[in-house]
N, C-alpha and C positions, 0 to 999 in steps of 0.2 A: 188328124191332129193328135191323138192318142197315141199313134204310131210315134208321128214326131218327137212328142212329147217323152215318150219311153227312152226315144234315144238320148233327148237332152238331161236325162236322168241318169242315164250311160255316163254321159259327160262331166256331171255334177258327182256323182262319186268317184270316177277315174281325178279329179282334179284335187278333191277332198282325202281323198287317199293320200296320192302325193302330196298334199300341203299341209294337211294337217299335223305332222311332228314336228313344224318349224314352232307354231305353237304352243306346245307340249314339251320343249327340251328339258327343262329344271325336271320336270316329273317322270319323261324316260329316262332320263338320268338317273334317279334317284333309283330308281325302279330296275332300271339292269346292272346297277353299281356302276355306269360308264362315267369318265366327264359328258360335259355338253359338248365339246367337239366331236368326240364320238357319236355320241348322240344323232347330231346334224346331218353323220353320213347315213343316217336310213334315208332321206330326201337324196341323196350321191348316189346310192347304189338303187333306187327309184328311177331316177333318168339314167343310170348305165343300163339296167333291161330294158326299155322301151328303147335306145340310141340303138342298140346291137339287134335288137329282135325284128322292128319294124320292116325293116325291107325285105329279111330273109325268110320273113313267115310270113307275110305276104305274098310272095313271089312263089312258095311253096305253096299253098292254100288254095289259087288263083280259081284252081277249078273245085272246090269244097264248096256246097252250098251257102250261102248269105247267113240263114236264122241260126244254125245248130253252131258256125263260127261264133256267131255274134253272142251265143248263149256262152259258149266257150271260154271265151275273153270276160265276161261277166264273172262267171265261176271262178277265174281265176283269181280275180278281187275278193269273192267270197272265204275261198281258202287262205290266200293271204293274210286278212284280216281277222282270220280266226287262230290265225297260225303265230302271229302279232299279238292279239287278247290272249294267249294261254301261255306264252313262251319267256322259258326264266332265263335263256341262252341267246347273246349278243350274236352271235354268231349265225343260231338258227333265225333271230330276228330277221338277220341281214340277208340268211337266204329269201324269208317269202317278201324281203320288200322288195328285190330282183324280180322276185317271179310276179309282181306288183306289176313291176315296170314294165315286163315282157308284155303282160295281157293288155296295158295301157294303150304299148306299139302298136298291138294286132287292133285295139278295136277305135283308136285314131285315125290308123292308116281304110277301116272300115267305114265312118259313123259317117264320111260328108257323102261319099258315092251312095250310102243306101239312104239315104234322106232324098238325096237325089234322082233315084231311081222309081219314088214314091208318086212322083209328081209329073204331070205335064213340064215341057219344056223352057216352058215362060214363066213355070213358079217354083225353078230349080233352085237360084239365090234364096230366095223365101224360107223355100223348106229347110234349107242349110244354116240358112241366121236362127230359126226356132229350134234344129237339132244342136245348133253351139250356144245356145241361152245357158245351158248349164255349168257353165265356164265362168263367167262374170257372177254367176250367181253365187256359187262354189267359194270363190276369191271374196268378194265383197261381204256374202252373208255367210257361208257356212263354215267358212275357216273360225271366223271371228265366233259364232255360237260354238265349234267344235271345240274351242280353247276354252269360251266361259265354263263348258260341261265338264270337261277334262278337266278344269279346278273345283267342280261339284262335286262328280263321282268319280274322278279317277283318268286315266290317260287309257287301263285296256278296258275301259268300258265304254268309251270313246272307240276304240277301235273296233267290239265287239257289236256295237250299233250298226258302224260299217258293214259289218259282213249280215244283219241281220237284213238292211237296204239292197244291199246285192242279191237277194234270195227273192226277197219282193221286186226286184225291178226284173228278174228270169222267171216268173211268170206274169207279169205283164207285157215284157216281150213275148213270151208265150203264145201271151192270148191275142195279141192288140199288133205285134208288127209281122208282115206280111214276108214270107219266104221266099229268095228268088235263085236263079239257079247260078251256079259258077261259071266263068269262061271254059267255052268245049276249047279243046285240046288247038285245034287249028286257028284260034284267034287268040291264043296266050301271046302277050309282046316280051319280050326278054329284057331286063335291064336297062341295057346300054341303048335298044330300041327308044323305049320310053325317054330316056333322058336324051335323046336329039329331037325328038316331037317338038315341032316348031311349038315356041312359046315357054315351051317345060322351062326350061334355063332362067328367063329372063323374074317367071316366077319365082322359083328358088331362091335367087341370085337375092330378090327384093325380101323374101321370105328371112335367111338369114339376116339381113343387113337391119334390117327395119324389126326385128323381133330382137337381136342382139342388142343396138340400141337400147331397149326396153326396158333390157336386163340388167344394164351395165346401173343405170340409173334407177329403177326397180330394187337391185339385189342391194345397193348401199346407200338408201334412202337416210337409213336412218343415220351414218355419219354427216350426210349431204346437211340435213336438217338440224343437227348438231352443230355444224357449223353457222346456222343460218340463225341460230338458238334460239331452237323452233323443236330442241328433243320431245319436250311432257308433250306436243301437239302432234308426235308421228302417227297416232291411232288416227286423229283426225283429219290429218293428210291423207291417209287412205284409204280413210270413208269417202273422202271426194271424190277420190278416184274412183272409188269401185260404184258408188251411185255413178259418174257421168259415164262409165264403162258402158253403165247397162243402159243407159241414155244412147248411148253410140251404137251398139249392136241394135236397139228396136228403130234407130232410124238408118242403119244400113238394111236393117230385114225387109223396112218399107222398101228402100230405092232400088236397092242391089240389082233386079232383075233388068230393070231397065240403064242404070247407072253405074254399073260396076268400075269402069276407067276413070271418071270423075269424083266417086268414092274415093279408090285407092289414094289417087291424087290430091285430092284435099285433107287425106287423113297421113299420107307422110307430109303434107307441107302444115297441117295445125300442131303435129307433133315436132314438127321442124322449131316452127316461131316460140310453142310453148321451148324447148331446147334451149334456144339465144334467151328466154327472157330469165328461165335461170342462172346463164351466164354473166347477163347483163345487167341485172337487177335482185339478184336471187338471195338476197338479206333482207330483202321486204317483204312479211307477210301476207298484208293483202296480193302482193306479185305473186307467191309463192303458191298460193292456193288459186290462185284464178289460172296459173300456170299448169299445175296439176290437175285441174277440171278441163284443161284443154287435152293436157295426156292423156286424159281415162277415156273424155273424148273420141281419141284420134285412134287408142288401143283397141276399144270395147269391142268395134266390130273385125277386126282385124281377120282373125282366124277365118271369120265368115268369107271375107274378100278373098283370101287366098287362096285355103279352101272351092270354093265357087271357082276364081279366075282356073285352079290347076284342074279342076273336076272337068268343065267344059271345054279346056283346051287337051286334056288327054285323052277325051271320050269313051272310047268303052277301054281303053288302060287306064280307067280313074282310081280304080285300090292301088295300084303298082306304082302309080306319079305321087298318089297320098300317103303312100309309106314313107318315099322319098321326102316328102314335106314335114314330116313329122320328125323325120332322122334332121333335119336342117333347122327344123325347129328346137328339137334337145341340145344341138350341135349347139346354137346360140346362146339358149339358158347357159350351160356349159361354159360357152365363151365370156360372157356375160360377167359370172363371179370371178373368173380367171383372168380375165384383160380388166374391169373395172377393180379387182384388189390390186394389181400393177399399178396402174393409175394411181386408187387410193394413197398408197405406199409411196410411190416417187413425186406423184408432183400434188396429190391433196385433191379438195372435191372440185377444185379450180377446172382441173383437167375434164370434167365428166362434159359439159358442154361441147367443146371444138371436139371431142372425139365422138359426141352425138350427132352434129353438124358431120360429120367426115363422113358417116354412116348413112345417114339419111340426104344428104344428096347425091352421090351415087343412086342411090333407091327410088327416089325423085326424076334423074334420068333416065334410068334404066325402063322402070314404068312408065314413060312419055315415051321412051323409042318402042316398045313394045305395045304399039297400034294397030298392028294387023294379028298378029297370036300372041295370045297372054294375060291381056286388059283391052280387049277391042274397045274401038270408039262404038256407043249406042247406033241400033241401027231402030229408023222406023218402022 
Protein backbone atom coordinates (compact mmCIF):
# COMPACT_ATOMS: atom_id res chain seq x y z
CA UNK A 1 0.00 0.00 0.00
CA UNK A 2 2.95 2.45 0.45
CA UNK A 3 4.27 1.40 -2.65
CA UNK A 4 0.88 2.37 -4.22
CA UNK A 5 0.34 5.03 -2.46
CA UNK A 6 3.96 6.75 -3.57
CA UNK A 7 2.73 6.41 -6.98
CA UNK A 8 -0.54 8.02 -6.55
CA UNK A 9 1.57 10.88 -5.11
CA UNK A 10 3.46 10.66 -8.63
CA UNK A 11 0.19 11.40 -9.92
CA UNK A 12 -1.00 14.15 -7.64
CA UNK A 13 1.99 16.27 -8.47
CA UNK A 14 2.31 15.43 -12.28
CA UNK A 15 -1.40 16.66 -12.35
CA UNK A 16 -0.77 19.76 -10.00
CA UNK A 17 2.04 20.76 -12.05
CA UNK A 18 0.02 20.89 -14.99
CA UNK A 19 -2.91 22.52 -13.64
CA UNK A 20 -1.89 24.64 -11.48
CA UNK A 21 -1.12 27.96 -13.62
CA UNK A 22 -4.57 27.87 -14.91
CA UNK A 23 -5.21 29.21 -11.41
CA UNK A 24 -2.46 31.57 -10.94
CA UNK A 25 -2.88 33.48 -14.42
CA UNK A 26 -3.39 37.22 -13.11
CA UNK A 27 -0.24 36.54 -10.95
CA UNK A 28 2.13 34.93 -13.55
CA UNK A 29 1.11 37.56 -15.49
CA UNK A 30 1.86 40.08 -13.44
CA UNK A 31 5.13 38.52 -12.53
CA UNK A 32 6.63 37.76 -16.10
CA UNK A 33 5.22 41.01 -17.46
CA UNK A 34 3.18 38.69 -19.99
CA UNK A 35 -0.72 39.11 -20.77
CA UNK A 36 -2.88 36.22 -19.38
CA UNK A 37 -2.93 34.79 -22.83
CA UNK A 38 0.47 34.25 -22.73
CA UNK A 39 0.41 33.18 -19.54
CA UNK A 40 -2.10 30.25 -20.21
CA UNK A 41 0.44 28.77 -22.62
CA UNK A 42 2.66 27.28 -19.83
CA UNK A 43 -0.42 24.71 -19.37
CA UNK A 44 0.18 24.46 -23.97
CA UNK A 45 3.53 23.86 -23.95
CA UNK A 46 2.73 21.38 -20.65
CA UNK A 47 0.86 19.01 -22.87
CA UNK A 48 3.03 19.66 -25.94
CA UNK A 49 6.04 17.67 -23.97
CA UNK A 50 4.13 14.92 -22.63
CA UNK A 51 1.97 14.61 -26.47
CA UNK A 52 5.58 14.33 -28.36
CA UNK A 53 7.64 12.55 -25.58
CA UNK A 54 5.50 9.69 -24.36
CA UNK A 55 5.87 7.14 -26.91
CA UNK A 56 9.30 7.92 -28.07
CA UNK A 57 10.81 7.62 -24.50
CA UNK A 58 9.06 4.94 -23.80
CA UNK A 59 9.81 2.85 -26.73
CA UNK A 60 13.48 3.99 -26.04
CA UNK A 61 13.65 3.11 -22.23
CA UNK A 62 11.71 -0.43 -22.69
CA UNK A 63 14.58 -2.23 -21.51
CA UNK A 64 16.06 0.58 -18.44
CA UNK A 65 14.98 -0.63 -15.15
CA UNK A 66 11.51 0.48 -13.63
CA UNK A 67 12.78 2.43 -10.07
CA UNK A 68 15.85 4.66 -11.41
CA UNK A 69 13.22 5.54 -14.72
CA UNK A 70 10.52 6.25 -12.26
CA UNK A 71 13.06 8.30 -10.06
CA UNK A 72 13.95 10.12 -13.40
CA UNK A 73 10.54 11.38 -14.37
CA UNK A 74 10.14 12.52 -10.73
CA UNK A 75 13.33 14.63 -10.85
CA UNK A 76 12.27 16.07 -13.76
CA UNK A 77 9.22 17.74 -11.93
CA UNK A 78 11.71 18.68 -9.45
CA UNK A 79 13.83 20.65 -11.72
CA UNK A 80 11.17 22.03 -13.58
CA UNK A 81 9.47 23.57 -10.75
CA UNK A 82 12.50 25.06 -9.42
CA UNK A 83 13.38 26.27 -12.68
CA UNK A 84 9.54 27.92 -12.63
CA UNK A 85 10.25 29.42 -8.86
CA UNK A 86 13.45 31.37 -9.81
CA UNK A 87 13.05 32.34 -13.52
CA UNK A 88 12.47 36.07 -14.54
CA UNK A 89 12.44 34.84 -18.42
CA UNK A 90 9.11 33.87 -20.33
CA UNK A 91 10.90 32.13 -22.41
CA UNK A 92 13.23 29.94 -20.03
CA UNK A 93 9.62 29.45 -18.08
CA UNK A 94 8.34 27.97 -21.12
CA UNK A 95 11.40 25.77 -21.50
CA UNK A 96 11.08 23.71 -18.05
CA UNK A 97 7.31 23.69 -18.47
CA UNK A 98 8.11 21.34 -21.82
CA UNK A 99 10.42 19.60 -19.80
CA UNK A 100 7.33 19.31 -17.21
CA UNK A 101 5.55 17.75 -19.95
CA UNK A 102 8.13 15.37 -21.28
CA UNK A 103 8.66 13.69 -17.65
CA UNK A 104 4.69 13.78 -17.17
CA UNK A 105 4.71 11.40 -20.70
CA UNK A 106 7.54 9.18 -19.35
CA UNK A 107 6.01 8.56 -15.88
CA UNK A 108 2.03 8.14 -17.23
CA UNK A 109 3.02 5.97 -19.87
CA UNK A 110 5.00 4.26 -16.44
CA UNK A 111 2.55 4.51 -13.18
CA UNK A 112 -0.41 1.99 -14.30
CA UNK A 113 2.02 -1.15 -15.69
CA UNK A 114 4.07 -0.73 -12.24
CA UNK A 115 1.16 -0.67 -9.99
CA UNK A 116 0.28 -3.39 -11.89
CA UNK A 117 3.18 -5.27 -11.70
CA UNK A 118 2.99 -4.92 -7.70
CA UNK A 119 0.03 -7.20 -7.33
CA UNK A 120 -1.40 -10.58 -7.96
CA UNK A 121 -3.50 -10.99 -10.98
CA UNK A 122 -6.97 -10.57 -9.56
CA UNK A 123 -6.03 -7.12 -7.72
CA UNK A 124 -4.39 -5.54 -10.83
CA UNK A 125 -7.67 -3.09 -11.48
CA UNK A 126 -7.33 -2.33 -7.62
CA UNK A 127 -3.89 -1.51 -7.60
CA UNK A 128 -4.32 0.84 -10.66
CA UNK A 129 -7.56 2.65 -9.15
CA UNK A 130 -5.34 3.56 -5.67
CA UNK A 131 -2.14 4.38 -8.05
CA UNK A 132 -4.74 7.03 -10.08
CA UNK A 133 -6.45 8.40 -6.60
CA UNK A 134 -3.96 11.25 -7.19
CA UNK A 135 -5.62 12.65 -10.18
CA UNK A 136 -9.17 13.38 -8.84
CA UNK A 137 -7.51 14.50 -5.81
CA UNK A 138 -5.02 16.87 -7.58
CA UNK A 139 -8.17 18.49 -9.70
CA UNK A 140 -10.89 18.65 -6.97
CA UNK A 141 -8.45 19.43 -3.82
CA UNK A 142 -5.24 20.64 -4.74
CA UNK A 143 -5.58 22.89 -7.59
CA UNK A 144 -8.14 24.76 -5.60
CA UNK A 145 -5.63 24.99 -2.23
CA UNK A 146 -2.77 25.57 -4.84
CA UNK A 147 -4.64 28.87 -6.11
CA UNK A 148 -5.81 29.88 -2.39
CA UNK A 149 -1.87 29.69 -1.47
CA UNK A 150 -0.63 31.35 -4.70
CA UNK A 151 -2.95 34.51 -3.46
CA UNK A 152 -1.22 34.06 0.24
CA UNK A 153 2.33 33.77 -0.71
CA UNK A 154 2.86 34.28 -4.12
CA UNK A 155 2.55 32.08 -7.55
CA UNK A 156 6.66 31.00 -7.37
CA UNK A 157 6.21 29.81 -4.00
CA UNK A 158 3.56 27.93 -5.07
CA UNK A 159 5.73 26.34 -7.47
CA UNK A 160 8.59 26.13 -5.16
CA UNK A 161 6.47 23.74 -2.74
CA UNK A 162 6.12 21.70 -5.94
CA UNK A 163 9.64 20.99 -6.37
CA UNK A 164 10.15 20.75 -2.58
CA UNK A 165 7.07 17.45 -2.96
CA UNK A 166 8.91 16.07 -5.75
CA UNK A 167 12.16 15.64 -3.54
CA UNK A 168 10.00 13.90 -0.78
CA UNK A 169 7.99 11.88 -3.01
CA UNK A 170 12.04 10.45 -4.68
CA UNK A 171 12.79 9.19 -1.54
CA UNK A 172 9.78 7.57 -0.56
CA UNK A 173 9.92 5.94 -3.90
CA UNK A 174 13.34 5.28 -2.70
CA UNK A 175 12.60 3.58 0.24
CA UNK A 176 8.81 2.07 -0.24
CA UNK A 177 8.49 1.14 -4.12
CA UNK A 178 9.96 -2.06 -5.25
CA UNK A 179 12.53 -2.28 -8.47
CA UNK A 180 11.88 -4.37 -11.47
CA UNK A 181 13.66 -5.10 -14.24
CA UNK A 182 13.28 -3.86 -18.03
CA UNK A 183 12.15 -5.87 -21.16
CA UNK A 184 15.36 -8.25 -22.31
CA UNK A 185 16.04 -7.35 -25.66
CA UNK A 186 14.09 -10.37 -27.40
CA UNK A 187 10.57 -9.54 -25.87
CA UNK A 188 10.67 -5.75 -26.82
CA UNK A 189 7.28 -5.27 -29.19
CA UNK A 190 7.85 -2.37 -31.73
CA UNK A 191 5.26 0.12 -32.26
CA UNK A 192 3.10 -0.74 -34.86
CA UNK A 193 3.33 -4.52 -33.23
CA UNK A 194 1.63 -3.13 -30.18
CA UNK A 195 -1.02 -1.16 -31.96
CA UNK A 196 -2.49 -4.34 -33.80
CA UNK A 197 -2.61 -6.25 -30.34
CA UNK A 198 -6.15 -7.29 -30.54
CA UNK A 199 -8.08 -5.01 -28.27
CA UNK A 200 -5.34 -2.07 -28.33
CA UNK A 201 -7.40 -0.16 -31.02
CA UNK A 202 -10.80 -0.44 -29.77
CA UNK A 203 -9.35 0.98 -26.34
CA UNK A 204 -7.73 3.98 -27.83
CA UNK A 205 -10.34 4.58 -30.09
CA UNK A 206 -12.93 4.77 -26.79
CA UNK A 207 -9.83 6.53 -24.85
CA UNK A 208 -9.88 9.66 -27.31
CA UNK A 209 -13.59 9.73 -27.90
CA UNK A 210 -14.94 9.47 -24.37
CA UNK A 211 -11.93 11.72 -22.83
CA UNK A 212 -12.37 14.37 -25.74
CA UNK A 213 -15.96 14.68 -24.86
CA UNK A 214 -14.85 15.77 -21.41
CA UNK A 215 -12.84 18.23 -22.51
CA UNK A 216 -14.86 19.89 -24.87
CA UNK A 217 -17.49 20.55 -22.07
CA UNK A 218 -14.71 20.55 -19.23
CA UNK A 219 -12.40 23.39 -20.98
CA UNK A 220 -15.70 25.85 -21.56
CA UNK A 221 -17.67 25.24 -18.45
CA UNK A 222 -17.63 28.39 -17.53
CA UNK A 223 -19.20 30.21 -20.76
CA UNK A 224 -21.67 26.99 -20.65
CA UNK A 225 -22.84 28.14 -17.06
CA UNK A 226 -22.77 31.67 -18.07
CA UNK A 227 -25.25 31.04 -20.24
CA UNK A 228 -27.21 28.93 -17.86
CA UNK A 229 -26.63 32.15 -15.48
CA UNK A 230 -25.15 30.06 -13.24
CA UNK A 231 -21.33 32.25 -13.72
CA UNK A 232 -20.86 33.37 -9.45
CA UNK A 233 -21.79 29.24 -9.09
CA UNK A 234 -18.88 27.88 -11.34
CA UNK A 235 -16.50 27.26 -8.28
CA UNK A 236 -19.43 25.28 -7.12
CA UNK A 237 -20.17 23.27 -10.06
CA UNK A 238 -16.79 21.94 -9.70
CA UNK A 239 -16.81 21.07 -6.38
CA UNK A 240 -19.40 18.62 -7.42
CA UNK A 241 -17.64 17.29 -9.84
CA UNK A 242 -14.58 16.87 -8.33
CA UNK A 243 -16.25 15.22 -4.95
CA UNK A 244 -18.39 12.66 -7.12
CA UNK A 245 -15.12 12.20 -9.17
CA UNK A 246 -13.54 10.79 -6.37
CA UNK A 247 -17.01 9.00 -5.47
CA UNK A 248 -16.42 7.27 -8.98
CA UNK A 249 -12.86 6.21 -8.81
CA UNK A 250 -13.36 4.43 -5.02
CA UNK A 251 -16.30 2.72 -6.52
CA UNK A 252 -14.54 1.53 -9.75
CA UNK A 253 -11.23 0.57 -7.46
CA UNK A 254 -13.89 -1.62 -5.48
CA UNK A 255 -15.39 -3.40 -8.82
CA UNK A 256 -13.01 -3.03 -11.57
CA UNK A 257 -11.35 -6.33 -10.91
CA UNK A 258 -14.19 -8.20 -11.45
CA UNK A 259 -16.34 -5.51 -13.54
CA UNK A 260 -14.29 -3.92 -15.73
CA UNK A 261 -16.90 -4.09 -19.08
CA UNK A 262 -19.78 -3.21 -17.14
CA UNK A 263 -17.96 -0.19 -15.59
CA UNK A 264 -16.87 1.10 -18.72
CA UNK A 265 -20.38 0.74 -20.08
CA UNK A 266 -22.31 2.31 -17.52
CA UNK A 267 -19.84 5.13 -17.12
CA UNK A 268 -20.07 6.26 -20.92
CA UNK A 269 -23.76 5.71 -20.85
CA UNK A 270 -24.19 8.00 -17.20
CA UNK A 271 -21.92 10.60 -18.95
CA UNK A 272 -24.15 10.07 -22.04
CA UNK A 273 -27.75 10.96 -20.19
CA UNK A 274 -25.80 13.53 -17.83
CA UNK A 275 -24.82 15.11 -21.83
CA UNK A 276 -28.77 15.16 -23.15
CA UNK A 277 -29.83 16.60 -19.71
CA UNK A 278 -27.76 19.60 -20.32
CA UNK A 279 -29.01 19.79 -23.70
CA UNK A 280 -32.41 19.35 -22.66
CA UNK A 281 -32.81 20.96 -19.67
CA UNK A 282 -29.61 22.74 -19.02
CA UNK A 283 -31.04 26.30 -17.61
CA UNK A 284 -32.26 24.56 -14.62
CA UNK A 285 -30.11 24.54 -11.66
CA UNK A 286 -31.02 21.84 -9.67
CA UNK A 287 -30.70 19.97 -13.59
CA UNK A 288 -27.41 21.41 -13.82
CA UNK A 289 -25.75 20.09 -10.72
CA UNK A 290 -27.50 16.74 -10.50
CA UNK A 291 -26.07 16.59 -14.13
CA UNK A 292 -22.72 17.53 -13.26
CA UNK A 293 -22.61 14.85 -10.26
CA UNK A 294 -23.44 12.35 -12.74
CA UNK A 295 -20.23 13.71 -15.00
CA UNK A 296 -17.70 13.59 -12.16
CA UNK A 297 -19.51 10.35 -11.64
CA UNK A 298 -19.07 8.68 -14.83
CA UNK A 299 -15.21 10.68 -15.15
CA UNK A 300 -13.68 10.00 -11.67
CA UNK A 301 -12.79 6.56 -12.45
CA UNK A 302 -12.10 6.67 -16.03
CA UNK A 303 -8.28 6.78 -16.34
CA UNK A 304 -8.46 3.64 -13.95
CA UNK A 305 -10.69 1.68 -16.60
CA UNK A 306 -8.64 2.36 -19.48
CA UNK A 307 -5.74 2.28 -18.05
CA UNK A 308 -6.60 -1.41 -16.59
CA UNK A 309 -8.59 -2.43 -19.82
CA UNK A 310 -5.00 -1.40 -22.22
CA UNK A 311 -2.56 -2.83 -19.23
CA UNK A 312 -4.21 -6.30 -19.45
CA UNK A 313 -4.88 -6.41 -22.93
CA UNK A 314 -1.16 -5.55 -23.99
CA UNK A 315 0.33 -7.78 -21.29
CA UNK A 316 3.82 -7.59 -21.04
CA UNK A 317 3.82 -4.48 -23.95
CA UNK A 318 1.90 -2.54 -21.15
CA UNK A 319 4.47 0.73 -20.83
CA UNK A 320 4.58 0.85 -24.95
CA UNK A 321 0.28 0.54 -25.22
CA UNK A 322 0.49 3.22 -22.01
CA UNK A 323 2.40 5.66 -23.76
CA UNK A 324 0.13 5.16 -26.60
CA UNK A 325 -2.85 6.09 -24.26
CA UNK A 326 -1.47 8.97 -22.80
CA UNK A 327 -0.33 10.47 -26.47
CA UNK A 328 -4.55 9.90 -27.08
CA UNK A 329 -5.27 11.18 -24.01
CA UNK A 330 -3.31 14.74 -24.61
CA UNK A 331 -4.45 14.34 -28.19
CA UNK A 332 -7.99 14.91 -26.68
CA UNK A 333 -7.43 17.61 -24.06
CA UNK A 334 -5.93 19.29 -27.13
CA UNK A 335 -8.96 18.44 -29.24
CA UNK A 336 -11.12 19.46 -26.62
CA UNK A 337 -10.17 23.34 -26.35
CA UNK A 338 -9.76 23.40 -30.18
CA UNK A 339 -13.11 21.76 -31.49
CA UNK A 340 -15.10 23.03 -28.25
CA UNK A 341 -13.88 26.97 -29.04
CA UNK A 342 -15.10 26.20 -32.77
CA UNK A 343 -18.34 25.21 -31.38
CA UNK A 344 -18.18 27.97 -28.89
CA UNK A 345 -17.71 30.55 -31.64
CA UNK A 346 -20.19 29.41 -34.47
CA UNK A 347 -22.98 27.93 -33.09
CA UNK A 348 -22.79 28.88 -29.00
CA UNK A 349 -23.01 26.47 -25.77
CA UNK A 350 -26.10 25.04 -27.78
CA UNK A 351 -23.68 22.97 -29.82
CA UNK A 352 -21.59 21.33 -26.75
CA UNK A 353 -24.37 18.52 -26.16
CA UNK A 354 -25.13 16.68 -29.87
CA UNK A 355 -21.36 17.01 -30.23
CA UNK A 356 -21.16 15.06 -26.77
CA UNK A 357 -23.85 12.66 -27.95
CA UNK A 358 -21.69 12.29 -31.42
CA UNK A 359 -18.77 11.26 -29.20
CA UNK A 360 -19.91 9.16 -26.75
CA UNK A 361 -21.99 6.87 -28.67
CA UNK A 362 -19.56 5.72 -30.95
CA UNK A 363 -17.58 5.02 -27.60
CA UNK A 364 -20.69 3.19 -26.27
CA UNK A 365 -20.46 0.88 -29.35
CA UNK A 366 -17.26 0.44 -29.79
CA UNK A 367 -16.97 -0.73 -26.06
CA UNK A 368 -19.86 -3.34 -26.62
CA UNK A 369 -18.19 -4.70 -29.73
CA UNK A 370 -15.08 -5.08 -28.07
CA UNK A 371 -16.19 -8.29 -25.91
CA UNK A 372 -13.52 -10.63 -26.45
CA UNK A 373 -10.10 -8.03 -26.20
CA UNK A 374 -10.25 -4.68 -24.71
CA UNK A 375 -13.26 -4.73 -22.11
CA UNK A 376 -13.89 -8.52 -21.76
CA UNK A 377 -17.16 -9.64 -20.34
CA UNK A 378 -16.38 -10.92 -16.48
CA UNK A 379 -15.33 -14.30 -16.23
CA UNK A 380 -16.17 -16.64 -13.06
Amino acid sequence: MASLLALAMAGFVTILTEALPAGLLPQISAGLEISEALAGQLVTFYAIGSLVAAIPLTAATQGARRRPLLLAAIAGFAVANTVTTFSGSYVLTMVARFLAGVSAGLLWALLAGYAARMVPEHQKGRAIAIAMVGTPLALSLGVPAGTFLGNLVGWRMCFGIMSGLALVLMVWVRITVPDFAGQAAGKRLSLGHVFTVAGVRPVLFAVLAFVLAHNILYTYIAPFLTVAGMAERTDLVLLVFGVTSLLGIWIIGVLIDRHLRALTLSSTVLFGLSALAFGVTGEIPSVIYAATAAWGLAYGGAATLFQTAIAKTAGEAADVAQSMLVTAWNMAIAGGGIIGGALLGLFGVSAFSPALLALLVPTLAVVWAAKRHGFPAARR
